[in-house]
VOBA-1610 file (N, C-alpha, C; in pm, whole numbers, padded with zeros to 5 digits, always signed):
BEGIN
Unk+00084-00117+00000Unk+00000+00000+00000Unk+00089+00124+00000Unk+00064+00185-00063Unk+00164+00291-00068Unk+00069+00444-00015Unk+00190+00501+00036Unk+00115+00634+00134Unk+00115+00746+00028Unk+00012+00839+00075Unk-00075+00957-00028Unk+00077+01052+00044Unk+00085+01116-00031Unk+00178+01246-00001Unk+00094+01312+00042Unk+00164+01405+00158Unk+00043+01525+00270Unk+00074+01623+00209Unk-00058+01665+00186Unk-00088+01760+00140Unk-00082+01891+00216Unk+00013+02026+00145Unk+00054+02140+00239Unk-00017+02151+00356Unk+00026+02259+00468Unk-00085+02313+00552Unk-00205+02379+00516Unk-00263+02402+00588Unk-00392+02512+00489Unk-00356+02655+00616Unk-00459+02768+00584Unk-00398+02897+00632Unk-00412+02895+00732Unk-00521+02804+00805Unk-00544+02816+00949Unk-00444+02781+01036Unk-00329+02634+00998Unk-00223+02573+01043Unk-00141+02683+01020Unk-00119+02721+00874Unk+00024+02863+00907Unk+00024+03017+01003Unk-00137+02999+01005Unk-00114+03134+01113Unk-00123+03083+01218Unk-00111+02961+01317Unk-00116+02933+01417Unk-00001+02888+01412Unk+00079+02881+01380Unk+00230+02837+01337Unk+00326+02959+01334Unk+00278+03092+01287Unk+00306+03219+01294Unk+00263+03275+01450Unk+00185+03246+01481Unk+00153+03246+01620Unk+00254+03258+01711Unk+00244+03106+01701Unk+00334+03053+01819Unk+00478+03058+01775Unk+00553+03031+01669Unk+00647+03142+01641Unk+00689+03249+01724Unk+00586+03332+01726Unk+00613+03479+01732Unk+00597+03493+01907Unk+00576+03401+01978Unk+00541+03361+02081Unk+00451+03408+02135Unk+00322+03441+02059Unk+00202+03479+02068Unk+00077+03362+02152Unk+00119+03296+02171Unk+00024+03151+02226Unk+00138+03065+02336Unk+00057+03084+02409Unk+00170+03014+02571Unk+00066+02914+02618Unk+00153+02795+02661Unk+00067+02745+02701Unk+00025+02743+02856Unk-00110+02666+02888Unk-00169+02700+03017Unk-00134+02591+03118Unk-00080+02586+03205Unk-00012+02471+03305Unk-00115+02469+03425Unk-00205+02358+03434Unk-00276+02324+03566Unk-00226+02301+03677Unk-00103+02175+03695Unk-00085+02152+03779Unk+00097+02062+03698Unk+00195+02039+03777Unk+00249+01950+03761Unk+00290+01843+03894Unk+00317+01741+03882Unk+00297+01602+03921Unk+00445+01578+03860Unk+00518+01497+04017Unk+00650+01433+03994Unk+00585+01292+03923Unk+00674+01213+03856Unk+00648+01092+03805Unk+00615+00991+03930Unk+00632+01003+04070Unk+00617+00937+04136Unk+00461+00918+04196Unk+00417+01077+04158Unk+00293+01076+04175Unk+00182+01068+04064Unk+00153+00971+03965Unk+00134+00953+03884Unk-00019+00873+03866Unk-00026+00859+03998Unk-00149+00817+04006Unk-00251+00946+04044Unk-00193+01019+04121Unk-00268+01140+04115Unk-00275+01167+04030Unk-00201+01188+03886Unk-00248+01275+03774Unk-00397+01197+03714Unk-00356+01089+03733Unk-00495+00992+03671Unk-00634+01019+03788Unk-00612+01052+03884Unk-00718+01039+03948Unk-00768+01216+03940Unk-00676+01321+03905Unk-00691+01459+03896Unk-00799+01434+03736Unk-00763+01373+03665Unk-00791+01384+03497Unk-00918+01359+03540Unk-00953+01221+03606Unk-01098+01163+03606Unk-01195+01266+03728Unk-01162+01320+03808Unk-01249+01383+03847Unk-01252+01541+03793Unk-01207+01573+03663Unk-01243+01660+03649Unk-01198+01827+03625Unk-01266+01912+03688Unk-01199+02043+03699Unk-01037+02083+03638Unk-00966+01984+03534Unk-00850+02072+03464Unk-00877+02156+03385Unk-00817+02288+03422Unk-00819+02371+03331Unk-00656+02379+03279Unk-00634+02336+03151Unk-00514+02382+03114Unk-00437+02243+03109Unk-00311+02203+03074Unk-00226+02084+03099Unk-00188+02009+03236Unk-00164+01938+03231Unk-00108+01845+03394Unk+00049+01822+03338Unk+00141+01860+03376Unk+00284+01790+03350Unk+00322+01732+03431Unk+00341+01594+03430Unk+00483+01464+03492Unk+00592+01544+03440Unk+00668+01556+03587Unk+00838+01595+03525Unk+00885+01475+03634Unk+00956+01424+03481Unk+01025+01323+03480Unk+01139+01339+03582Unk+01175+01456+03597Unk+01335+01460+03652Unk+01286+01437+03814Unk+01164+01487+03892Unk+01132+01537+04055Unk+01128+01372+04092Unk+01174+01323+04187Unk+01111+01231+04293Unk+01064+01218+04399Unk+01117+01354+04488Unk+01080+01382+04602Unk+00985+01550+04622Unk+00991+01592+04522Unk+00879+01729+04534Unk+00735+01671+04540Unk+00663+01770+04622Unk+00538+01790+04593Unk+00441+01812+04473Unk+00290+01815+04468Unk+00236+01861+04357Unk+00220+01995+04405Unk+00261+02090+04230Unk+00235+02212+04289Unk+00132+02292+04152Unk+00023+02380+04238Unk-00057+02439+04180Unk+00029+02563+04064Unk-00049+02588+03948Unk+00026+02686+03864Unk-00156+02786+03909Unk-00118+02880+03977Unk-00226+03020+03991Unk-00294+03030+03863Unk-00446+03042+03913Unk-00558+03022+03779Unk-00502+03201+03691Unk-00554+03179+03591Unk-00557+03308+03497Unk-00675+03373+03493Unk-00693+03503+03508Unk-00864+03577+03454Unk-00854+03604+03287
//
């Protein structure tokens, strides 16, 4: 089976690409979670209330989870 060649971006992908480029789009951090606590992230996801990303950092073993302050 042979694969279709992808077809360019369209304008919506290049200005959001120009965007974030231009460092116009940041992203929103909920909460991060050492890898040790990893079951919290699963039990944070299923009940709910994320606003924004959850990051596992790989590198923490002994930190806490720590809140990133909501945005207005």
């Amino acid at each position: 089976m042979r694969r279709r060649p992808r077809s360019p971006p369209g304008p919506l992908f290049e200005e959001l690409t120009q965007l974030a480029e231009g460092g116009y789009l940041e992203p929103v951090v909920d909460r991060t979670f050492p890898l040790a606590e990893i079951g919290e992230v699963q039990a944070a996801l299923e009940a709910g209330g994320v606003l924004g990303k959850i990051v596992v950092d790989l590198g923490q073993d002994s930190h806490s989870t720590s809140e990133a302050p909501l945005r207005n």
